[in-house]
C-alpha positions in Angstrom: 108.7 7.4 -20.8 106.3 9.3 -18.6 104.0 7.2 -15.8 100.6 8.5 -17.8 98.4 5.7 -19.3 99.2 4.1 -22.2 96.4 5.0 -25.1 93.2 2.6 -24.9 93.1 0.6 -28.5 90.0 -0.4 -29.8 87.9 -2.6 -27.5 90.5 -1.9 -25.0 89.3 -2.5 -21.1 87.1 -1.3 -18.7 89.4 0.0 -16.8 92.4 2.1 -18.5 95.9 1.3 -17.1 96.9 3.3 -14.8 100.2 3.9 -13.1 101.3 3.0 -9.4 100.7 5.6 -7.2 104.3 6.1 -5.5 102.3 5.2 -2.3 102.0 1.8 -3.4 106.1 1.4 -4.3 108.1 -0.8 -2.1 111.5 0.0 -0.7 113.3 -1.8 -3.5 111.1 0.5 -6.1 111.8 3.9 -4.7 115.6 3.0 -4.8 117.5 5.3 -7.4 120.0 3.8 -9.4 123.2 4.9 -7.0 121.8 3.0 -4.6 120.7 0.1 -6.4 124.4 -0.5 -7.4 125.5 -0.2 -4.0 122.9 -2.8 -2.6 123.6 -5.0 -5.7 127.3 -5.0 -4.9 126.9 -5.7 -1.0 124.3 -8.7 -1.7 126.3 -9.6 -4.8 129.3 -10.7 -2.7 127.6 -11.8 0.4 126.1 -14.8 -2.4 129.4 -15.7 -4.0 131.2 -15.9 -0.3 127.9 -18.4 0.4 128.0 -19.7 -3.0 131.5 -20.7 -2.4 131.5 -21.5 1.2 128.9 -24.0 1.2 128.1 -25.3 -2.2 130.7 -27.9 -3.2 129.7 -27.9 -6.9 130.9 -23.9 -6.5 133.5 -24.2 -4.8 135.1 -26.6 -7.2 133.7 -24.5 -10.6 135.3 -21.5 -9.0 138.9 -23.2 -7.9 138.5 -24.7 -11.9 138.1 -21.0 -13.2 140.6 -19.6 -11.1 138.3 -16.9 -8.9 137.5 -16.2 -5.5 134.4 -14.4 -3.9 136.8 -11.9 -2.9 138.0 -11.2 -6.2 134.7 -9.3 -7.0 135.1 -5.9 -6.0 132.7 -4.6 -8.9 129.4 -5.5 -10.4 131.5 -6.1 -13.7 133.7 -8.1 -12.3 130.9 -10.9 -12.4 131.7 -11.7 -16.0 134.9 -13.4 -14.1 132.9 -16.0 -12.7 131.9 -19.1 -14.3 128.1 -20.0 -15.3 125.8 -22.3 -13.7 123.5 -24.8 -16.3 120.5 -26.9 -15.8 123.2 -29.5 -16.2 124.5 -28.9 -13.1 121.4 -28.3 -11.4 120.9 -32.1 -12.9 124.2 -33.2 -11.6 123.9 -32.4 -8.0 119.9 -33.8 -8.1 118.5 -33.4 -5.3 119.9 -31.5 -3.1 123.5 -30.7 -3.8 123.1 -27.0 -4.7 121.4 -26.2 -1.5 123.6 -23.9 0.5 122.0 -24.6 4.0 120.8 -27.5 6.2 117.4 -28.7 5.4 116.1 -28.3 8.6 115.9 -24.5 7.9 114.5 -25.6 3.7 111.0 -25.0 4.3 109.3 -26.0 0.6 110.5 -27.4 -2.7 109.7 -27.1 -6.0 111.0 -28.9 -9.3 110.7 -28.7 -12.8 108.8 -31.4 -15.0 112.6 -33.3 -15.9 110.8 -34.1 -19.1 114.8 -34.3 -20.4 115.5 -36.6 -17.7 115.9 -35.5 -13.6 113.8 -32.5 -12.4 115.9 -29.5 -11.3 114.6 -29.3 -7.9 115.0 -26.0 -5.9 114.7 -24.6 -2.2 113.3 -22.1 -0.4 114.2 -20.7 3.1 111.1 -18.9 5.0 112.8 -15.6 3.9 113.4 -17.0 0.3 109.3 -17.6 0.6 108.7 -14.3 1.8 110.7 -12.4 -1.0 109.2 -14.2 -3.6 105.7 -13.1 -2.4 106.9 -9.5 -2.3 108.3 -9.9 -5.8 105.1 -11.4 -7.2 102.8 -8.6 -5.5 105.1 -6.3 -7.1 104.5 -7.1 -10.5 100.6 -7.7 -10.0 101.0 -4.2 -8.4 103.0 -3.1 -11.7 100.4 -5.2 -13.7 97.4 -3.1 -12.6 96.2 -5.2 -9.5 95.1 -3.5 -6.2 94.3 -4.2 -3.0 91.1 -6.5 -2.8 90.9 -7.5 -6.5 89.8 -10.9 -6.8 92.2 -13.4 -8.3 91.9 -16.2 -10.3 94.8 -18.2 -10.5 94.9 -20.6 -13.3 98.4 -21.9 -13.1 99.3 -25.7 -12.2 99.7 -25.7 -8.4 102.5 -28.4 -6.9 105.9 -28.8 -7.8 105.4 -26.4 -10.6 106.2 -23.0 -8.8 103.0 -20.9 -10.9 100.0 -21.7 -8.9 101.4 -21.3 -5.4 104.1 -18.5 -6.5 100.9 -16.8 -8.1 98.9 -17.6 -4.9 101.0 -16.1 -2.0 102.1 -12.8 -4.0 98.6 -12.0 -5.0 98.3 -12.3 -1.1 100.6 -10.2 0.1 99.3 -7.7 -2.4 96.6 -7.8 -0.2 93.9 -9.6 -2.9 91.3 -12.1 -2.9 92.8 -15.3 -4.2 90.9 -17.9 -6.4 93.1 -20.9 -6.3 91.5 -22.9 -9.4 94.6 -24.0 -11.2 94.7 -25.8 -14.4 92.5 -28.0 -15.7 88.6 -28.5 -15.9 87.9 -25.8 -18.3 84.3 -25.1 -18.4 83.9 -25.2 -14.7 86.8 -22.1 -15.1 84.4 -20.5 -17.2 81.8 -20.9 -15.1 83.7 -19.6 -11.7 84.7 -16.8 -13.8 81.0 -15.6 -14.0 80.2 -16.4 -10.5 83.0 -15.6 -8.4 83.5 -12.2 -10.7 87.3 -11.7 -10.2 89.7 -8.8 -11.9 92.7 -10.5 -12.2 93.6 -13.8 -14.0 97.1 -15.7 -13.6 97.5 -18.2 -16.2 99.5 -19.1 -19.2 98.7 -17.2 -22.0 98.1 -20.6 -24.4 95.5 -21.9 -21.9 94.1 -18.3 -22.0 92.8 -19.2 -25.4 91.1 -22.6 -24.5 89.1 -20.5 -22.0 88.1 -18.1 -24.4 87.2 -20.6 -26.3 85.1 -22.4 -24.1 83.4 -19.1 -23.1 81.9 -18.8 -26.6 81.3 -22.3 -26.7 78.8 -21.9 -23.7 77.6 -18.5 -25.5 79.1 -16.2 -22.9 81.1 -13.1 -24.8 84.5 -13.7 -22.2 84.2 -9.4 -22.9 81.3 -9.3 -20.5 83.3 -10.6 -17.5 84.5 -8.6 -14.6 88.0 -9.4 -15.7 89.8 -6.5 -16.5 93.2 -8.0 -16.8 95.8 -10.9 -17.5 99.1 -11.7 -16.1 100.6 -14.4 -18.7 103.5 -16.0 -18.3 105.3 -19.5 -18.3 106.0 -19.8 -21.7 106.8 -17.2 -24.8 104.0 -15.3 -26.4 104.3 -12.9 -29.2 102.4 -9.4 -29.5 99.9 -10.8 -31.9 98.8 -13.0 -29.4 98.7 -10.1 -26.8 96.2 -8.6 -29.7 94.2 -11.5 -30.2 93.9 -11.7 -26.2 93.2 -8.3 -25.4 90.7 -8.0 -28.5 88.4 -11.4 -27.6 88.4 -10.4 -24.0 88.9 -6.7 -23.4 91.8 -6.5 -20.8 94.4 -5.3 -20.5 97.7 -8.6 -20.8 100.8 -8.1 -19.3 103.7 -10.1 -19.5 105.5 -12.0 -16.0 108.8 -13.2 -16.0 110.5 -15.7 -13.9 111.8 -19.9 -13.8 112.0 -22.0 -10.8 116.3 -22.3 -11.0 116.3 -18.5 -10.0 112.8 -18.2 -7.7 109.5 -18.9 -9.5 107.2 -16.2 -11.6 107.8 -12.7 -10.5 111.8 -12.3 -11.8 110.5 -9.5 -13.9 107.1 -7.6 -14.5 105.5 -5.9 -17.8 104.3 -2.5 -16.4 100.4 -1.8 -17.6 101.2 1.6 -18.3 104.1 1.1 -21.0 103.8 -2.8 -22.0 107.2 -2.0 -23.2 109.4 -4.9 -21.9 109.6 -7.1 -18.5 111.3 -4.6 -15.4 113.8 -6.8 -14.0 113.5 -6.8 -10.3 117.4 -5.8 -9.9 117.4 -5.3 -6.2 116.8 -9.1 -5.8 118.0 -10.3 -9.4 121.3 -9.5 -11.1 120.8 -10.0 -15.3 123.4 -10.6 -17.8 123.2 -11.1 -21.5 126.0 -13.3 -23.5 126.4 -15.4 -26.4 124.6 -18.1 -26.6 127.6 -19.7 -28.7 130.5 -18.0 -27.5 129.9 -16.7 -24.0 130.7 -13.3 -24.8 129.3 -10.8 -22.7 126.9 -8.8 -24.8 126.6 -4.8 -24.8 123.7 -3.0 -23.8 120.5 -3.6 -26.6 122.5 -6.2 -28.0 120.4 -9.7 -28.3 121.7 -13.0 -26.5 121.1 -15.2 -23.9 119.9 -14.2 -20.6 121.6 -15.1 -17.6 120.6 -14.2 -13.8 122.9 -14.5 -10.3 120.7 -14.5 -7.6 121.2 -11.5 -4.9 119.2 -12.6 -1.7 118.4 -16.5 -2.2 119.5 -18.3 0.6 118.5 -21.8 0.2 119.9 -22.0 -3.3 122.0 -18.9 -4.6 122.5 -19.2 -8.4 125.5 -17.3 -10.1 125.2 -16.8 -13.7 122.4 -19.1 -14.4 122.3 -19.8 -18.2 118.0 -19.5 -18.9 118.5 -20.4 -22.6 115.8 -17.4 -23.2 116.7 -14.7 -25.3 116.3 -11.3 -25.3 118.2 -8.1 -24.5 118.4 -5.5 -22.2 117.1 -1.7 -22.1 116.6 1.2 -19.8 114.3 1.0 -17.5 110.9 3.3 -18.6 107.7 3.0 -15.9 110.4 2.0 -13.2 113.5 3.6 -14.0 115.5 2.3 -11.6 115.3 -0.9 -13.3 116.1 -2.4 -16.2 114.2 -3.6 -19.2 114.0 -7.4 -21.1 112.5 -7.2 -24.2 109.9 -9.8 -24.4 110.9 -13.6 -24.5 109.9 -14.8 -27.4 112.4 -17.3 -28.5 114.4 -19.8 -26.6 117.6 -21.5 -27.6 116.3 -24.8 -27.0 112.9 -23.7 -29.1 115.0 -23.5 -32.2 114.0 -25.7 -34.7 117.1 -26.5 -37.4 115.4 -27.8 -40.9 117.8 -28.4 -43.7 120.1 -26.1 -42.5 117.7 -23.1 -41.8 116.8 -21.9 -38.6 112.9 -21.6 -37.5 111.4 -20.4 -33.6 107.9 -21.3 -33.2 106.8 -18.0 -32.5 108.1 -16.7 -36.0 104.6 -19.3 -37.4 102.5 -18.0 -34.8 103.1 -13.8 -35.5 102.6 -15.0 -39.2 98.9 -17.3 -38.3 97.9 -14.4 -36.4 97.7 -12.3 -38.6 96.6 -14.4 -41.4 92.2 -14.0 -42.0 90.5 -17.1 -40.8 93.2 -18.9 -38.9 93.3 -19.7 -34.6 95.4 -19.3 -32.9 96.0 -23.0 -32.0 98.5 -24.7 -34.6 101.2 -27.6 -34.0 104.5 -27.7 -36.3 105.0 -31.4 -37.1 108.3 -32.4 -38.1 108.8 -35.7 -40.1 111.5 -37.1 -42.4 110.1 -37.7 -46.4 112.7 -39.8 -48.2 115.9 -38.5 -47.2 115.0 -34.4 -46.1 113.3 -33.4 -43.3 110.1 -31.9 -43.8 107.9 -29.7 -41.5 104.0 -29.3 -41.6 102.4 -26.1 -39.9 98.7 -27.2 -38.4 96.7 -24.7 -37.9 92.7 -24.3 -37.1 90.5 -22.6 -38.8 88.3 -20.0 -37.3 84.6 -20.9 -36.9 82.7 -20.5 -40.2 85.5 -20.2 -42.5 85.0 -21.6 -45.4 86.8 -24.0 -47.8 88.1 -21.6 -50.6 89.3 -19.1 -47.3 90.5 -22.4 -45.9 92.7 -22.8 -49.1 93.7 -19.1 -49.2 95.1 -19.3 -45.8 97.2 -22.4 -46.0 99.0 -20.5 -49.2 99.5 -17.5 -47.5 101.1 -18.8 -44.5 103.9 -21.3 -47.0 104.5 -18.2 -48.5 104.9 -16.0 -45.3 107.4 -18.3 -44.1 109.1 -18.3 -47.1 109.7 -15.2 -47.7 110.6 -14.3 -43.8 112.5 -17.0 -43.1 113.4 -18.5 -45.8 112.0 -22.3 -45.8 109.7 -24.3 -47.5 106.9 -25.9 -45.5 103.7 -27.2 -46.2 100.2 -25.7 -44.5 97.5 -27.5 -43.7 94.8 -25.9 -42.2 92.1 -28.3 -40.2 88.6 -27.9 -38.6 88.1 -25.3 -35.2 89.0 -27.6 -32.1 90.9 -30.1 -33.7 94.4 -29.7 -32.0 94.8 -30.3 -28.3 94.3 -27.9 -25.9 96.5 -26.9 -23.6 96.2 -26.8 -19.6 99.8 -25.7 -19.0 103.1 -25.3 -20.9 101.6 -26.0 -24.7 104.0 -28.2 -26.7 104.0 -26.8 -30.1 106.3 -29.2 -32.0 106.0 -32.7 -32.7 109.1 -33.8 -33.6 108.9 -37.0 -35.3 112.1 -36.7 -37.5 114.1 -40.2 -37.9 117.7 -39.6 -36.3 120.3 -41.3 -38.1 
């Protein structure tokens, strides 16, 4: 694919999507792909000598499968080496995956442990400063120049979002606006005021504030914002439509999880919108089997996995992310390669009587049914002795009660037909479901375990 800009849809934004000037490229950007290996292979056994040297849970997994860091004298022989989970992160809690002395950790995030302990992660001052190059080189790839304005929406803390966002948009040399989440209409209102380009958030929460723009009368297409770097949880295209179409930006899709560095793993380039660039000069991917470990071919779908190249407080080798997608070659950054879009998870999947269900297959299918939001909940319940799920959805404003009716059938018979499972619609009034401020929760699983 060339670098010229991708066609403007309808209501499209302000300002097309242009490609990086080569000017603008980094060191790790302008490497072709012989030298990409090379560097890959070099940093690639400098982490499983340090992986094994001073990790104990490493040392003994590797002893347990048999290998040595010295055994990998090829990028391919990787697949040699044994995975890393979130179990293990879990196992070692808190700081038994570290691979130096915490007098030179100098910040650390965790997850939410809704499952029980956080996964806590660290971050050397060089570990700090290549994740801010990482993250101003997707908002670079995203659109964002030098002395944008950017509003950062995502939760700041132990949550890596707000501040990854924060110092990359930074060291991309832009104005940073560090709201994060919560307090919507006061968003809405710092949107107008403080006029900013660029807005970091998740793409769910994306949708309250449009919503609470048209609750306060504002058309959100009248704002200086000209685009959106969503991330943090799976979206589908429809919802890049619906975003793009209500505000008139251009969305883009950013990539990461804290086990491997934070947001900024992987970029959606404005100018193709064709998949996340993988940042390979810092981030080695894989793709296996979710069920039988199998490494995968290229464009074959499975579970992505990522080994860490230059992490020093915490190297990861062959971290299972439980996302799933596949690779491609690269296109805007050629050097690079494509992951298609997350969309699904393995630990989204929803089993019901024997049929599997992702939450994003509803949401493509309410998106593009007339009169439905896009805010719905799947609630699953057991009835008797079956399990049972009911799709929520809400209605758009001023659709009325016969459309109302129309919708809910179209939708039980959408998902029939596409994936092959009965489930009951019921379509409620416009700002009924909760609204989201971070990761949404779209399923309520309420089933009785026997």
């Amino acid at each position: 694919m060339s670098d010229a800009p991708a066609p403007a849809g309808p209501g499209l934004p302000r300002r097309t999507g242009e490609p990086l000037p080569p000017g603008l490229r980094d060191a790790g950007e302008r490497m072709d792909a012989e030298e990409l290996r090379a560097h890959q292979l070099t940093a690639l056994q400098r982490t499983l000598r340090t992986a094994y040297d001073e990790v104990e849970l490493y040392r003994r997994k590797f002893d347990a499968a048999g290998v040595r860091p010295e055994d990998c004298r090829t990028l391919e022989d990787l697949a040699r080496f044994p995975f890393t989970t979130k179990a293990d992160l879990r196992e070692t809690y808190p700081f038994g995956m570290f691979a130096v002395p915490m007098a030179d950790v100098r910040r650390i995030h965790a997850s939410s442990g809704t499952t029980g302990r956080p996964t806590v992660v660290g971050y050397t001052d060089n570990d700090i400063s290549m994740w801010a190059d990482m993250v101003a080189r997707s908002i670079r790839a995203a659109g964002g120049r030098p002395g944008d304005k950017v509003h950062v929406a995502y939760g700041y803390g132990l949550f890596t979002g707000g501040l990854g966002a924060h110092y990359g948009a930074e060291r991309a040399g832009c104005t940073v606006i560090p709201v994060s989440g919560g307090m919507t209409a006061r968003q809405v209102q710092l949107i107008q005021d403080f006029e900013p380009e660029i807005i970091m958030v998740t793409p769910s929460y994306m949708l309250t504030l449009l919503d609470e723009f048209e609750r306060q009368g504002v058309d959100p297409r009248n704002t200086s914002l000209r685009t959106g770097v969503f991330g943090a949880e799976p979206w589908t295209e429809e919802m890049r439509a619906e975003i793009e179409e209500r505000v008139g930006i251009h969305a883009v899709d950013i990539y990461g999880l804290s086990e491997v560095i934070g947001p900024g793993v992987a970029q959606e380039c404005v100018e193709s919108k064709d998949g996340l660039h993988i940042w390979e000069d810092q981030f080695f991917p894989e793709i296996v089997d979710p069920l039988t470990d199998e490494l995968q071919g290229p464009g074959d779908e499975g579970e992505l996995c990522f080994t860490s190249l230059t992490k020093e407080a915490m190297p990861v080798v062959r971290y299972r992310t439980r996302d799933l997608t596949r690779l491609l070659p690269g296109t805007a950054r050629p050097a690079f390669r494509r992951m298609e879009k997350v969309t699904r998870r393995c630990d989204d999947m929803i089993i019901l009587r024997g049929v599997n269900i992702f939450p994003s297959q509803v949401e493509e299918i309410l998106l593009r049914t007339p009169g439905l939001a896009p805010h719905f909940q799947l609630r699953l319940e057991t009835r008797g002795r079956l399990d049972h799920m009911t799709v929520r959805v809400e209605a758009r404003p001023g659709t009325g009660a016969a459309e109302r009716e129309a919708a809910a059938e179209s939708v039980v018979r959408a998902v029939k037909e596409t994936v092959g499972l009965s489930v009951e619609a019921v379509v409620v009034e416009p700002d009924t479901i909760e609204r989201s401020v971070g990761k949404i929760r779209r399923v309520a699983d309420e089933r009785i375990r026997g």
